[in-house]
C-alpha positions as CSV (number, residue, x, y, z in Angstrom):
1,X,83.1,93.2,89.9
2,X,80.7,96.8,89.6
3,X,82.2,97.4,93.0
4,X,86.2,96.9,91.8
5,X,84.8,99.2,88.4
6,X,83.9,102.3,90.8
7,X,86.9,101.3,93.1
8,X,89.0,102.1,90.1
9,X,87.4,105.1,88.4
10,X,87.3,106.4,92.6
11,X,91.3,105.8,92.1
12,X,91.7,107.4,89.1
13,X,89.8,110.5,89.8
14,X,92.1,110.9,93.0
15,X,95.2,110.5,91.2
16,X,94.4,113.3,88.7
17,X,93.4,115.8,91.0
18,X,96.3,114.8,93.4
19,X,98.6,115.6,90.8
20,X,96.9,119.0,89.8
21,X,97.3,119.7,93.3
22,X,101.2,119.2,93.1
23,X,101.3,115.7,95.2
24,X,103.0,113.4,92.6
25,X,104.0,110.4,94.7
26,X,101.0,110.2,95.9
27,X,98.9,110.3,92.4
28,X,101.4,107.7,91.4
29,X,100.5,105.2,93.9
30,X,96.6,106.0,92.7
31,X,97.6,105.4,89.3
32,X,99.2,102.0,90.0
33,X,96.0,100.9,92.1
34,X,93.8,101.9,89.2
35,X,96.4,99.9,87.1
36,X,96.0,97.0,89.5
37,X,92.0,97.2,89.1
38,X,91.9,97.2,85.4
39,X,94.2,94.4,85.1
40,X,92.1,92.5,87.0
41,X,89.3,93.5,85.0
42,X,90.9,93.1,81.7
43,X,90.5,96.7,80.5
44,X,93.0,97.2,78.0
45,X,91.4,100.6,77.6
46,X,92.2,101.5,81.4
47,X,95.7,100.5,81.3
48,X,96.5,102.7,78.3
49,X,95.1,105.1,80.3
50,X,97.1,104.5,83.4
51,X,100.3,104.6,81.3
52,X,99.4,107.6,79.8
53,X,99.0,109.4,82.7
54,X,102.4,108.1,84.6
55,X,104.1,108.8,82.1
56,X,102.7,112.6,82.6
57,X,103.8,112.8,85.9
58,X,107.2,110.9,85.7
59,X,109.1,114.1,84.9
60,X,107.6,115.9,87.6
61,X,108.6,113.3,90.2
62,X,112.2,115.1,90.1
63,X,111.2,118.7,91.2
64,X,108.6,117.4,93.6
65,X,109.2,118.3,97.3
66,X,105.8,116.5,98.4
67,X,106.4,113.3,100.0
Protein backbone atom coordinates (compact mmCIF):
# COMPACT_ATOMS: atom_id res chain seq x y z
CA UNK A 1 0.00 0.00 0.00
CA UNK A 2 3.28 2.68 0.91
CA UNK A 3 4.34 1.64 -2.58
CA UNK A 4 0.71 2.70 -4.42
CA UNK A 5 1.09 6.07 -1.80
CA UNK A 6 4.51 7.18 -3.51
CA UNK A 7 3.10 5.75 -6.89
CA UNK A 8 0.53 8.42 -6.51
CA UNK A 9 2.34 11.50 -5.07
CA UNK A 10 5.19 10.29 -8.11
CA UNK A 11 1.86 10.88 -10.38
CA UNK A 12 0.84 13.85 -9.12
CA UNK A 13 4.14 15.72 -9.05
CA UNK A 14 4.38 14.82 -12.97
CA UNK A 15 1.08 16.10 -13.74
CA UNK A 16 1.78 19.55 -12.26
CA UNK A 17 5.00 20.15 -13.71
CA UNK A 18 3.68 18.62 -17.10
CA UNK A 19 1.15 21.23 -17.12
CA UNK A 20 3.51 24.13 -16.17
CA UNK A 21 5.39 22.97 -18.98
CA UNK A 22 2.35 23.44 -21.45
CA UNK A 23 1.62 19.46 -21.98
CA UNK A 24 -2.07 19.39 -20.87
CA UNK A 25 -3.25 15.95 -22.18
CA UNK A 26 -0.69 14.55 -20.80
CA UNK A 27 -0.95 16.04 -17.09
CA UNK A 28 -4.49 15.02 -17.45
CA UNK A 29 -3.85 11.40 -17.82
CA UNK A 30 -1.41 11.91 -14.55
CA UNK A 31 -4.09 13.44 -12.81
CA UNK A 32 -6.58 10.61 -13.46
CA UNK A 33 -3.83 7.85 -12.42
CA UNK A 34 -3.39 9.78 -9.20
CA UNK A 35 -7.25 9.81 -9.01
CA UNK A 36 -7.23 6.02 -9.71
CA UNK A 37 -4.57 5.59 -6.71
CA UNK A 38 -6.41 7.53 -4.07
CA UNK A 39 -9.53 5.90 -4.81
CA UNK A 40 -8.14 2.84 -4.14
CA UNK A 41 -6.65 4.13 -1.11
CA UNK A 42 -9.65 5.91 0.14
CA UNK A 43 -8.17 9.41 0.31
CA UNK A 44 -10.95 11.74 0.11
CA UNK A 45 -8.31 14.41 0.60
CA UNK A 46 -6.43 13.25 -2.66
CA UNK A 47 -9.44 13.25 -4.79
CA UNK A 48 -10.41 16.78 -3.90
CA UNK A 49 -7.15 17.35 -4.92
CA UNK A 50 -7.32 15.69 -8.21
CA UNK A 51 -10.52 17.53 -9.04
CA UNK A 52 -9.17 20.64 -8.20
CA UNK A 53 -6.44 20.46 -10.39
CA UNK A 54 -8.48 19.10 -13.67
CA UNK A 55 -10.57 21.42 -13.36
CA UNK A 56 -7.44 24.00 -13.67
CA UNK A 57 -6.40 22.56 -16.74
CA UNK A 58 -9.77 21.87 -18.42
CA UNK A 59 -9.88 25.31 -20.08
CA UNK A 60 -6.52 25.05 -21.24
CA UNK A 61 -7.22 21.70 -23.02
CA UNK A 62 -8.83 23.98 -25.94
CA UNK A 63 -5.80 26.17 -26.90
CA UNK A 64 -3.43 23.30 -26.45
CA UNK A 65 -1.43 22.19 -29.55
CA UNK A 66 0.51 19.47 -27.50
CA UNK A 67 -0.69 16.12 -28.12
Amino acid sequence: MADRAVEGRASSNLAVNLHALGHYQKAVEYHQLYHDIVKELGDGSGEGHTYGNLDCISPLLAFSKTP
